[in-house]
C-alpha positions, 0 to 999 in steps of 0.5 A, a space after each residue: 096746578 100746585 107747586 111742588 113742594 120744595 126740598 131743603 134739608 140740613 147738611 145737603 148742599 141745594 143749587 138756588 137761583 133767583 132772577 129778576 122779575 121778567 128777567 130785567 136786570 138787577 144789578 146795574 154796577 159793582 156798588 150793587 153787586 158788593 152791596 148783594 154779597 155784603 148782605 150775603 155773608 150778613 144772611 149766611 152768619 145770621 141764619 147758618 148757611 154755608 156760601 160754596 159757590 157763587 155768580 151774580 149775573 146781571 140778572 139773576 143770582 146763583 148760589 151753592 149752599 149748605 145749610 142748617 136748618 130745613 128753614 134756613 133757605 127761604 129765610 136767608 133768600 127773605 133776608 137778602 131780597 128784603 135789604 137789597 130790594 129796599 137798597 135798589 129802589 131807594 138808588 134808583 128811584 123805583 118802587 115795587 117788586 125787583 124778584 121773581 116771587 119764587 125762587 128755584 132751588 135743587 138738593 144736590 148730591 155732593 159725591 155725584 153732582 157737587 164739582 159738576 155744579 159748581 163747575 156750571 155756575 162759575 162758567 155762567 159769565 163764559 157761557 153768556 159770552 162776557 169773558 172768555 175765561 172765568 178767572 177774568 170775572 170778579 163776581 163769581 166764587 172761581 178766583 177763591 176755588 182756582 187762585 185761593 182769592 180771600 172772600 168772607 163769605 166762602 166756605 170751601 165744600 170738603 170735596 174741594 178740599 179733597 182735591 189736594 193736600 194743600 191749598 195749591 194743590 187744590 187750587 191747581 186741581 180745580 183750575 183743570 177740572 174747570 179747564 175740562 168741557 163739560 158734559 152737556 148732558 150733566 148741563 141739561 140735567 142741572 138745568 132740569 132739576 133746578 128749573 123743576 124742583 127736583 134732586 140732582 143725583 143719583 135714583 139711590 140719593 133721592 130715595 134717601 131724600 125722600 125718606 128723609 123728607 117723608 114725602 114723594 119725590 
């Protein structure tokens, strides 16, 4: 069966992930981490992403991005694989393949779904039951939304910018809207989407995207 094709469109935030291949673990201390997000503020300048969101696991990856161009995805994640799975090797004495050949990705429509999914993967470390609270894990974009944390490459999305009139405002704001359990039905549909290619958002937003993208949907 052939698979879908993905979706990627300039200036429409898309959820990525990228897991180790047969989910073995790809990040085996903080130097590896620092190297992957060192190279992520490398790739998102070179190829002109925006980074919103982010939480490296140990073994997998996600991100919240925006980007310019229709091919600046699959580029930018070629780039990161290319440097860090050469760096990951060359430190641990392997060789071969370190990621899943593909990864998963997810337009997602701001208006509806943003918050909600960053929201989801920035309490990744909680659900996994690493930390109790988000703020305590340093490898997630939550200590720049909810404590203004100065990260290189972050670039606030304008709905969170929204949800104040300052940066205090805002990060106070969003340390309550993280505080609130979310839904588990809009968990279920993140993960559907992600898993299956599809849009996240509302029957109106993916008639817009399919009409931008010229394809069904």
């Amino acid at each position: 069966m052939p698979r879908r094709p993905r979706v990627c469109l300039p200036g429409i935030p898309v959820h990525v992930v990228q897991r180790g291949n047969n989910r073995q673990v790809c990040f085996a201390s903080d130097a590896d981490l620092a190297a992957y997000a060192n190279w992520l503020a490398e790739g998102s300048a070179k190829y002109g992403l925006e980074i919103h969101g982010w939480v490296f696991m140990t073994n997998h990856v996600h991100l919240l991005l925006t980007l310019a161009t229709e091919e600046g995805v699959s580029r930018f994640m070629q780039f990161i694989g290319r440097l860090y799975v050469r760096y990951f090797n060359e430190v641990y004495g392997r060789s071969g393949t370190l990621f899943e050949g593909r990864y998963r990705s997810s337009l997602v429509h701001d208006r509806e779904y943003l918050l909600s999914c960053l929201q989801y993967i920035e309490l990744n470390p909680v659900r996994a039951g690493m930390v109790r609270d988000p703020g305590d894990y340093p490898w997630s974009s939550y200590r720049a939304h909810a404590f203004g944390l100065e990260v290189k490459m972050w670039t606030p999305h304008p709905l969170y910018l929204e949800l104040g009139e300052n940066p205090s405002a805002c990060q106070a704001n969003y340390r309550q809207l993280v505080g609130q359990t979310l839904d588990s039905e809009v968990i279920a549909r993140i993960r559907h989407c992600l898993n299956k290619g599809l849009v996240l958002g509302s029957e109106r937003f993916r008639d817009e995207v399919r009409s931008l993208n010229g394809e069904s949907q």
